[in-house]
C-alpha positions in Angstrom: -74.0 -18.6 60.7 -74.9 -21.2 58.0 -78.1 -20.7 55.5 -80.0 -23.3 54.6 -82.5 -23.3 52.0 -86.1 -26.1 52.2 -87.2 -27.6 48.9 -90.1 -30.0 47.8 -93.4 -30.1 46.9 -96.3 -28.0 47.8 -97.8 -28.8 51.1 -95.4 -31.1 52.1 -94.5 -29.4 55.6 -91.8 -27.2 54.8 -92.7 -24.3 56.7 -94.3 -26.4 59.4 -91.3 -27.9 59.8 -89.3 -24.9 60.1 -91.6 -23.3 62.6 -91.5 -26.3 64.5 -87.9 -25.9 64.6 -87.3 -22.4 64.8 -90.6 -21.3 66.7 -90.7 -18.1 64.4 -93.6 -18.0 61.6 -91.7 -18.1 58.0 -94.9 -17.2 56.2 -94.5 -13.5 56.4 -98.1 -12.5 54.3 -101.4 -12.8 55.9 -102.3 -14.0 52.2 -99.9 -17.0 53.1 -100.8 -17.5 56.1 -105.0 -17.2 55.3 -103.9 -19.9 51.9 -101.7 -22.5 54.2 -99.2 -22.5 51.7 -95.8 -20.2 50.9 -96.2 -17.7 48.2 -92.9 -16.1 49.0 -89.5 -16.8 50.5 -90.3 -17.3 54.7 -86.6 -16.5 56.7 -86.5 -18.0 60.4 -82.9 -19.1 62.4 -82.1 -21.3 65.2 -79.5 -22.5 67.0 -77.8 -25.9 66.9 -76.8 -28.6 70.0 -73.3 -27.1 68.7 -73.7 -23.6 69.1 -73.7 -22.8 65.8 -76.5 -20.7 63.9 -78.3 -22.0 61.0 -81.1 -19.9 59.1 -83.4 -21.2 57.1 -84.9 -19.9 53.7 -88.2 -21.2 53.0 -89.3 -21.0 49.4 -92.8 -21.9 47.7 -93.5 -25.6 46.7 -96.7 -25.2 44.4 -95.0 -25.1 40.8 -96.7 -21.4 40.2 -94.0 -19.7 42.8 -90.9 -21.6 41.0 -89.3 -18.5 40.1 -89.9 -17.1 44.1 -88.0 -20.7 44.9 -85.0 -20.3 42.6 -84.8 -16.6 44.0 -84.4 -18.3 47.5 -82.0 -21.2 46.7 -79.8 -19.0 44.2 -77.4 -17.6 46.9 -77.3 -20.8 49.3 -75.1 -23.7 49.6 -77.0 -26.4 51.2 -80.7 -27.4 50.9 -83.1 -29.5 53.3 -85.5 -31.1 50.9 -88.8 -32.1 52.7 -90.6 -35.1 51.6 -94.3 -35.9 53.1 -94.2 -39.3 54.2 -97.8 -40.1 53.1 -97.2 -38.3 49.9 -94.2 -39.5 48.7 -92.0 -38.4 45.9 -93.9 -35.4 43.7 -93.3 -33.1 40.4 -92.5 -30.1 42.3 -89.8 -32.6 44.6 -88.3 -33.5 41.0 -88.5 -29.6 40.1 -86.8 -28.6 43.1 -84.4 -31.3 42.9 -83.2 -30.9 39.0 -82.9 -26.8 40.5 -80.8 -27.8 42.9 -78.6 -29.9 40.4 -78.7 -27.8 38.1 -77.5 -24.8 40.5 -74.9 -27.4 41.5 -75.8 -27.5 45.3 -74.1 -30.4 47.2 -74.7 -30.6 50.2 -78.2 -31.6 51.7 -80.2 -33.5 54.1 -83.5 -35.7 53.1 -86.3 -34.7 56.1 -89.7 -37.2 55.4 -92.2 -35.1 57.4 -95.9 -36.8 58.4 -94.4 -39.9 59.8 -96.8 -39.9 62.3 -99.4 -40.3 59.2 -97.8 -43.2 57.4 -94.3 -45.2 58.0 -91.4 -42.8 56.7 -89.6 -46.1 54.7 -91.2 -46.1 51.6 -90.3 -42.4 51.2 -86.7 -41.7 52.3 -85.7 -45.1 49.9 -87.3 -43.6 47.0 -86.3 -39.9 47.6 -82.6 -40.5 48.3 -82.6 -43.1 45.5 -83.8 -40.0 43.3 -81.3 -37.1 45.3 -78.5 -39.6 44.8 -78.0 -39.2 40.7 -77.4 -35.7 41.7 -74.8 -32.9 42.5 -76.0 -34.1 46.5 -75.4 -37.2 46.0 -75.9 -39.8 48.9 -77.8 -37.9 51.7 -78.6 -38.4 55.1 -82.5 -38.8 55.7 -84.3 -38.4 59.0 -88.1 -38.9 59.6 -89.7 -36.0 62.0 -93.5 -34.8 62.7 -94.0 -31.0 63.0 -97.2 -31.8 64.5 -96.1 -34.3 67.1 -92.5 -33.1 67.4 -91.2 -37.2 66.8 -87.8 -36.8 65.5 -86.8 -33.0 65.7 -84.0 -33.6 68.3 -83.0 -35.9 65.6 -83.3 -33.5 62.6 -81.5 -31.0 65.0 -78.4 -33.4 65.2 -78.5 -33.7 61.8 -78.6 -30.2 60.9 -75.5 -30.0 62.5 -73.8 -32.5 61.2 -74.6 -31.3 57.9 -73.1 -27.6 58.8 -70.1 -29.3 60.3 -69.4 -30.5 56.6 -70.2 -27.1 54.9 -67.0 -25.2 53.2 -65.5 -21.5 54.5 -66.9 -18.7 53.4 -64.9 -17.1 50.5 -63.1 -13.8 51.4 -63.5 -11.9 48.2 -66.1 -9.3 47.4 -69.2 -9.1 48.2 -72.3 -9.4 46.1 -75.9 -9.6 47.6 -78.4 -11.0 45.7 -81.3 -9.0 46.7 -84.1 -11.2 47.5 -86.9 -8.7 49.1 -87.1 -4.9 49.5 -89.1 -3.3 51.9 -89.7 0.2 54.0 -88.8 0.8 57.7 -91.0 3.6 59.4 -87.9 6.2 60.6 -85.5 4.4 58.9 -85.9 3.9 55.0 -85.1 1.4 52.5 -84.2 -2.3 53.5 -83.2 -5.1 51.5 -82.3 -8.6 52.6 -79.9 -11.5 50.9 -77.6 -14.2 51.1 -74.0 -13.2 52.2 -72.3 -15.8 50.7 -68.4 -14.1 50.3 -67.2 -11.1 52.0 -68.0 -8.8 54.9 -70.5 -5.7 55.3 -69.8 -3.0 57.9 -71.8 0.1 58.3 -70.5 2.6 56.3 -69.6 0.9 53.1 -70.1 2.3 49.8 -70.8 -0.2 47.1 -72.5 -0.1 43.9 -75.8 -0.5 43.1 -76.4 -0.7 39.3 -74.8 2.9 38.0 -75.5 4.3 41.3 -73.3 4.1 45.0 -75.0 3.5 47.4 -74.2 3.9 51.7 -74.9 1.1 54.2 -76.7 3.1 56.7 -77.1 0.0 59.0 -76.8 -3.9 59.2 -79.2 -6.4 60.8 -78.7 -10.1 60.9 -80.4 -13.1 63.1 -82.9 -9.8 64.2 -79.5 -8.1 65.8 -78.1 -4.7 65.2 -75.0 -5.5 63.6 -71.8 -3.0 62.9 -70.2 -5.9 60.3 -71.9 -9.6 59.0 -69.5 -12.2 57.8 -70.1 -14.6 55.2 -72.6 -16.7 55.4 -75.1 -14.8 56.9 -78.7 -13.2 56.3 -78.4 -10.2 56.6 -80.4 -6.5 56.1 -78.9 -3.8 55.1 -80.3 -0.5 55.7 -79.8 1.8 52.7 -79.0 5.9 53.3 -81.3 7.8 50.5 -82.1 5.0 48.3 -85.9 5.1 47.1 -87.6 1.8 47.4 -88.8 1.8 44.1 -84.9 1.8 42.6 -85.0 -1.9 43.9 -86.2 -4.7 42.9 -85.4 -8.8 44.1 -82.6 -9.5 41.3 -80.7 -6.5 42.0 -77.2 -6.9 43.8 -74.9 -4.9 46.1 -71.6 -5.3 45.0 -68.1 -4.1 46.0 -67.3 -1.5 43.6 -65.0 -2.1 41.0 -65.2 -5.9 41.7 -67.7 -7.3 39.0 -68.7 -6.9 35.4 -72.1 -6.1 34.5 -72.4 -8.9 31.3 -74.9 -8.5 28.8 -72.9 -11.2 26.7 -72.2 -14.2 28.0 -70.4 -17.7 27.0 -71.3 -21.3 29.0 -71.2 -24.6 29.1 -74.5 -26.2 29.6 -75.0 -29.3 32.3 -78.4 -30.8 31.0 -80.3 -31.0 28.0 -78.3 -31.6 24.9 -77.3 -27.7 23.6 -79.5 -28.9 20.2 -82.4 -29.0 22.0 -82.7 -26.1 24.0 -85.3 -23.4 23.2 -84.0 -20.5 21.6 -85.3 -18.4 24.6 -85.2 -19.2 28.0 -85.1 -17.6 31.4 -81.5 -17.3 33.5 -81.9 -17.8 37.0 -78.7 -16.5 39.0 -78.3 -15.7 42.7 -82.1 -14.0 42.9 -82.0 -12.7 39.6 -84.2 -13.8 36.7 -83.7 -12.5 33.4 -85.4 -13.5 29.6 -82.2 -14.5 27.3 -81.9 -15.6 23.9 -79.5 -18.8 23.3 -76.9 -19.0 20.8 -75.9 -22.9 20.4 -72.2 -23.1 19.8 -70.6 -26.6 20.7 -71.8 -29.7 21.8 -72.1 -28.3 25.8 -71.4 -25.0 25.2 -73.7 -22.0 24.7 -73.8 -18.0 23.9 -76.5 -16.3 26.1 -77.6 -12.8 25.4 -79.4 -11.4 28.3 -82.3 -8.9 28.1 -80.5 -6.9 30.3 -76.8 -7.1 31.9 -75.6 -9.0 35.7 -72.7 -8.6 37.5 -71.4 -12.0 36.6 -68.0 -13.5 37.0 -66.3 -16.4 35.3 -66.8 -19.8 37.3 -70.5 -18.5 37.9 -73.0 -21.4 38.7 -76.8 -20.4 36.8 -79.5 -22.0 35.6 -81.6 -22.4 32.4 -85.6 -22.6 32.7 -88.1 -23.0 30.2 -90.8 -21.2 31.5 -93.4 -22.2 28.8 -92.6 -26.1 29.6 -92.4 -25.5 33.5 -89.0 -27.2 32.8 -85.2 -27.1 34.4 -83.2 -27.3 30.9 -79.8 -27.5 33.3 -77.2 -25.6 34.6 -74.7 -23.3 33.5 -71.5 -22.3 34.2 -69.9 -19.1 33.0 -66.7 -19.8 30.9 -66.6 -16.0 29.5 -67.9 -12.7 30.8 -66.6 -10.5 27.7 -66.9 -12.7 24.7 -65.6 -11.9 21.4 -67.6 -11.4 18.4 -68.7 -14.3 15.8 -69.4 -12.1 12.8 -66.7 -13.6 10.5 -67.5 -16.5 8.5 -66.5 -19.6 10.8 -66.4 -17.7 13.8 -68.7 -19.8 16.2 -67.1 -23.2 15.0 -63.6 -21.4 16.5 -64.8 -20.3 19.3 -67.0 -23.6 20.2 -63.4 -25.1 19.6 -61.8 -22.9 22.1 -64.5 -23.1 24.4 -64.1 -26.7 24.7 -60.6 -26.5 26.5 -62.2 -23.8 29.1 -62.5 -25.0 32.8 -64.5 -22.0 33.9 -61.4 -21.7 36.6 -60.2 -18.0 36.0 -56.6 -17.8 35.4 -54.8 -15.0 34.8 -52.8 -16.9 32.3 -55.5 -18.0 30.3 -57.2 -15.0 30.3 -53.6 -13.4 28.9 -53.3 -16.0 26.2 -57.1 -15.6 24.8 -56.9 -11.8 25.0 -53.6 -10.4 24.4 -54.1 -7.0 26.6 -56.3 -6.3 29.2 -56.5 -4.3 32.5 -56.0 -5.2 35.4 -59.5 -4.2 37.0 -61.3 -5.5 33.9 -59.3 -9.1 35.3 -60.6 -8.6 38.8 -64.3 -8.0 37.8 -64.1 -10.9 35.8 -62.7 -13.2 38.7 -59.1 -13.4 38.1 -56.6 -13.3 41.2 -54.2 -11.0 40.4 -50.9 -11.4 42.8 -50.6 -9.0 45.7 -48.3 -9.7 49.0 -51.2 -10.8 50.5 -52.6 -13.1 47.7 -53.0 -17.0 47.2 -49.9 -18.8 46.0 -50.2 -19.0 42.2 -49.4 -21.2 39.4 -45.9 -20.9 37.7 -47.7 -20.1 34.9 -49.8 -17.1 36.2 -46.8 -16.3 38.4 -44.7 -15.4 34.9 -47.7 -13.5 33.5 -48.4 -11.4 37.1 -46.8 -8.1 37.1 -48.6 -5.1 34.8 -46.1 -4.3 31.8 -47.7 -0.9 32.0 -49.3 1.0 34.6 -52.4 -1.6 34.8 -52.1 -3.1 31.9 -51.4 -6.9 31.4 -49.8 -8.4 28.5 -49.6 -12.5 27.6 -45.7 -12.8 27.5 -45.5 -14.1 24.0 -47.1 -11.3 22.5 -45.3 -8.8 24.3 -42.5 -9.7 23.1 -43.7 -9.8 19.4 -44.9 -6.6 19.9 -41.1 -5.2 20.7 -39.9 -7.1 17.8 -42.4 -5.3 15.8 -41.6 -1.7 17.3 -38.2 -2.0 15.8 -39.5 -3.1 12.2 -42.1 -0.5 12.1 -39.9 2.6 13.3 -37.3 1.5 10.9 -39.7 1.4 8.0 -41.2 4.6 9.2 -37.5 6.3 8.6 -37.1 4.7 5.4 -40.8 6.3 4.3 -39.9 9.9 5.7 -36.5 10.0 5.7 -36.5 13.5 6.6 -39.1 13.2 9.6 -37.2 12.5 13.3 -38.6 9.1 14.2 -42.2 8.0 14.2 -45.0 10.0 16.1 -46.0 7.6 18.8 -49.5 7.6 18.6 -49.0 6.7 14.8 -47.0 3.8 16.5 -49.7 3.0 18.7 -52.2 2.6 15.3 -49.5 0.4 13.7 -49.2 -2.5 16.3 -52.6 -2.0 17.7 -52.2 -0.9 20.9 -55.4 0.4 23.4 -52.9 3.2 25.2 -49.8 5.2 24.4 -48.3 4.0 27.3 -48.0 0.3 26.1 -46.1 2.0 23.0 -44.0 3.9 25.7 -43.2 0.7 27.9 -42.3 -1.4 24.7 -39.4 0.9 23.7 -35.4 -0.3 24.4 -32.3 0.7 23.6 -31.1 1.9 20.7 -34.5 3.0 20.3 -35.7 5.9 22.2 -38.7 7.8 22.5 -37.7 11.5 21.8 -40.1 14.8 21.4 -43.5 12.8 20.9 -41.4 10.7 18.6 -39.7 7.0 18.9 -36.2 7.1 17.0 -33.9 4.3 16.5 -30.0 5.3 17.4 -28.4 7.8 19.9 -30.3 11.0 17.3 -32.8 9.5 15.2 -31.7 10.9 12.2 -31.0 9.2 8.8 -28.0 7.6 8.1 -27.9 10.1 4.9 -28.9 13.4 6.7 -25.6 12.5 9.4 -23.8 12.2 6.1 -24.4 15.6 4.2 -24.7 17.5 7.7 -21.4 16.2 8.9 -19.8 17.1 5.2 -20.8 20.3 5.4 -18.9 21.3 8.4 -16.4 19.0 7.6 -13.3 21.0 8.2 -14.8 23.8 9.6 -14.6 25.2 13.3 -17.1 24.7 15.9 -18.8 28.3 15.7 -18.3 28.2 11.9 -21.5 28.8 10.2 -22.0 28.0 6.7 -24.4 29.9 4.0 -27.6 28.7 2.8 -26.2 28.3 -0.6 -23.4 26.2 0.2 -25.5 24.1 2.3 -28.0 23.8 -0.4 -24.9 23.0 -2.9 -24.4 19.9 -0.9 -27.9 18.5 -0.5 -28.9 20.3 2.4 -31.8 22.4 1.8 -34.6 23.9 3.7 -36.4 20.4 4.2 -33.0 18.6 5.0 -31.9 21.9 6.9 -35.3 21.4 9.4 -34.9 17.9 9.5 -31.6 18.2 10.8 -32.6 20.5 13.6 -35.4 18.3 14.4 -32.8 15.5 15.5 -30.6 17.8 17.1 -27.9 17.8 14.2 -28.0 21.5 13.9 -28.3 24.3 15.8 -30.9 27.0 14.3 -29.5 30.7 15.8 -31.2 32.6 13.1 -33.4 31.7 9.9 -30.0 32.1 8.0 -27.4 30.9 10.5 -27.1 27.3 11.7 -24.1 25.6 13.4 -23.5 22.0 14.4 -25.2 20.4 17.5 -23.0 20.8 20.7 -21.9 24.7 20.1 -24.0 25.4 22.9 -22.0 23.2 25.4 -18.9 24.1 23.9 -19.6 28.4 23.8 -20.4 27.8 27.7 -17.1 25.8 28.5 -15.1 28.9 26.2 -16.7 31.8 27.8 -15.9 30.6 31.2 -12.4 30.6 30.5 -13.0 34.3 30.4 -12.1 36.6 33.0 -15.8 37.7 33.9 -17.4 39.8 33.2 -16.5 39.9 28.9 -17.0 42.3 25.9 -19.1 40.9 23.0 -15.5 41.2 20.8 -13.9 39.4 24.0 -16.8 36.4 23.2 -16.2 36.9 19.5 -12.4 36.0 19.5 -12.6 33.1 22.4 -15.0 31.5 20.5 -13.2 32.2 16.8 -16.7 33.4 15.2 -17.9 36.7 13.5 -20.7 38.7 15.2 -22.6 37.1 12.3 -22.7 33.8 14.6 -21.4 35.5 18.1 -23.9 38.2 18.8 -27.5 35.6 18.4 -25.2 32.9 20.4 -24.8 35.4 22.6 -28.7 36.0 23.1 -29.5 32.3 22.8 -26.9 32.3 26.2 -29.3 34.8 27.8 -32.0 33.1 27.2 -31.2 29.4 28.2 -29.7 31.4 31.3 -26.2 30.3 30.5 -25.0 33.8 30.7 -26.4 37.1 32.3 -26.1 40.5 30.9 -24.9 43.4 32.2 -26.4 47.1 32.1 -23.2 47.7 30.5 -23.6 45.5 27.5 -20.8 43.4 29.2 -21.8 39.8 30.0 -21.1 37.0 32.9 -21.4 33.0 33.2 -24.3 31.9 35.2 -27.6 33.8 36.7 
């Protein structure tokens, strides 16, 4: 299917010319129909010489329904702009045409309707002389009656022509710019849109707002449908959704697959940035929302919404001053999660770094302006991340594609400053506490700024280690000075000798030194008075096994060279660590 939206002036035939075509009334309100004019958006579909399906969205011309209009062509990429042939060129056909511009619509075809009522000339050369300065550029015109029916077969030719030259629909996510909500005796809440990317199946969850919401069923071209590709219209049946939780504006997303923006940064195709009203109304797919305009360069804008959109980068929008009945121009989204301008010089900074944005999302772009980010937080922004399955990507992205920790993604360059820092601030760390064994890593993760303790984690290489909670530089951690005094103190001295608290002290080693030195595995604590160096425990094991099994406690005492002073809490440190069992006879083995 391709969707097609009418535009032009009030009056001028648009619905007449799609009920001529279609023969389905697009005026769905007896208050329509009892006016002769559209109030709201009118659906109809047909099918072309080609065999191809066209529907048509038929918004209001009279310039009190503007908003109903942009809520109609928001969505769709191709518009049929209807001229009356005895009317000629009108505000609302300049209206509807600086909408279309501004929403950056390119492709269209001119219709003159009434040529029965004057000769169609005069019109199509003004009209495509106006169209022509625009995003639609040169168009082709064809001059029809919906009274008569002179030149429909024509405008049917056309029609396909024109879908013949319309792009692919976009695979990615979908997001349905709710344009009408309705109830269905027996069957609930239903709301229609423009499926321009993606594909709905019965079943889907997606998100609604906060909420997740269940396609109950799908209805496109007035067909039952188990799945609608993109582009379609389609209707989608909602399981247990109220009707007054919707409203047109809403959207039906994928979950996880946009960012609901409060904040957003643009550039601004159409009045000068100076002159635009500091408020203004943001039209996007069928959403309208009040926002407050922040000039910051010479195109380029900050927009605070009055309340947030699922909006990604690349986004086409559009800017109306509603007080002036006036198209300001359109906008593109270069930024969905701006940073803040508070510091003085700020906006001048970012309208400088603004300027070199192409509103294409790249993941290496993204990367360089903001350091660290997630991976998801990238996708609901826009970005392609690589999968086996993905687009080729640029070198650049390529290099800056795999997660450098669970899903986080890191610009290259920093990264690597960050593991240069690491090193400097673990180092300083030991020269601070000297007695501590390494730096705690969350205190770590405060120093180099880090969102998660897993970046601090991932950053860590040899020598340096994470150990305990702690990240320690070397094979222990531990002071150059503390490996000094501990190895003194049982310099000379056997491997199960322990020596006293005073002669430890005697040397330097006192309680604090004496913890610290356990804490980096330098000493071994077997009681609060009896330490021995790191390894006995290894080296007890590989003695006792020598044994014939099972031994005495003296048969331990003399392998090892010890007193019971040292041998008998070894001995129950064995037990415990399950190194050695022990006997009902006091008499122990090797092993459980």
């Amino acid at each position: 299917m391709h969707v097609i939206a009418t535009a032009g002036h009030v009056d001028h035939g648009k619905s007449t010319l799609v009920r001529a075509l279609t023969g389905m009334e697009p005026d769905r309100w007896a208050e329509e129909r009892r006016r002769g004019m559209t109030i709201d958006l009118g659906f109809a579909w047909m099918g072309l010489p080609s065999g191809e399906t066209v529907a048509f969205v038929d918004v209001p011309g009279h310039e009190r329904f503007v908003p109903n209009m942009l809520a109609g062509v928001g969505p769709v990429p191709a518009a049929m702009i209807v001229v009356a042939a005895d009317e000629g060129w009108m505000p609302q056909s300049a209206e509807h045409l600086a909408a279309l511009h501004a929403l950056d619509v390119r492709h269209g075809l001119l219709v003159v309707t009434r040529s029965d009522l004057a000769e169609p000339e005069t019109a199509i050369e003004l009209a495509r002389s106006e169209i022509a300065g625009t995003s639609l550029g040169d168009v082709e015109a064809v001059a029809v009656s919906g009274v008569t029916g002179a030149g429909l077969d024509d405008l049917r030719a056309a029609l396909d022509r024109l879908t013949g030259r319309l792009p692919a629909a976009e695979p990615g996510p979908v997001r349905l710019w709710i344009d009408r909500v309705f109830t269905v005796k027996g069957a609930g809440t239903v709301v229609t849109g423009t499926l321009g990317a993606g594909r709905l199946r019965t079943g889907d969850e997606l998100t609604l707002g906060d909420s997740t919401v269940r396609v109950r069923g799908l209805q496109s071209m007035g067909q039952q449908r188990d799945e609608v590709t993109a582009v379609a219209r389609v209707a989608v049946n909602l399981r247990g959704t109220p009707r007054d939780d919707l409203r047109r504006g809403d959207a039906l997303l994928t979950p996880g697959r946009f960012r609901f923006a409060g904040l957003v940064d643009v550039r601004v195709h159409g009045d000068p940035v100076a002159d635009l009203p500091a408020q203004a109304t943001l039209h996007v797919g069928s959403a309208a929302v009040p926002v407050h305009i922040r000039p910051l360069g010479t195109d380029t804008a900050r927009l605070r919404l009055s309340h947030p959109l699922p909006l990604r980068i690349g986004d086409r929008a559009l800017l109306r001053d509603p007080g002036r009945h006036h198209v300001a121009g359109g906008v593109t989204i270069l930024d969905v999660a701006p940073p803040g301008l508070k510091r003085r010089g700020a906006a001048a900074a970012r309208a400088a770094q603004l300027t070199s944005m192409d509103a294409h999302p790249s993941l290496r772009s993204e990367l360089s302006r903001r350091l660290l980010i997630k991976g998801a937080d990238l996708a609901a922004m826009g970005v392609l991340l690589p999968t086996p399955s993905s687009e080729p990507m640029s070198p650049a992205d390529a290099a800056a594609g795999q997660p450098v920790a669970g899903d986080w993604y890191a610009d290259p360059d920093h990264w690597s400053a960050l593991g240069g820092r690491l090193g400097e601030e673990v180092a300083a760390y030991a020269r601070e506490h000297p007695l501590e064994a390494g730096m705690p890593v969350e205190a770590l993760r405060h120093r180099l700024g880090l969102p998660d303790r897993i970046l601090v984690t991932a950053l860590v290489r040899p020598p340096v280690v994470v150990r305990n909670g702690r990240v320690v530089a070397g094979p222990t951690g531990a002071p150059d000075e503390l490996v000094g005094l501990v190895g003194k103190a049982f310099d000379g001295l056997g491997a199960f000798a322990a020596p006293e608290s005073y002669d430890l002290a005697a040397l330097g080693l006192g309680a604090r030194q004496v913890a610290a030195a356990e804490r980096t595995g330098l000493l071994l604590r077997l009681t609060p008075q009896v330490v021995l160096r790191a390894g006995a425990v290894e080296e007890a094991v590989r003695l006792l096994a020598a044994l014939p099994q099972p031994f005495t406690l003296s048969e331990a005492r003399q392998a090892l060279g010890t007193t019971r002073r040292v041998a008998v809490p070894l001995l129950e440190l064995l037990d415990r660590k399950g190194h050695t069992r022990r006997l009902p006879d006091d008499r122990r083995t090797i092993g459980s």
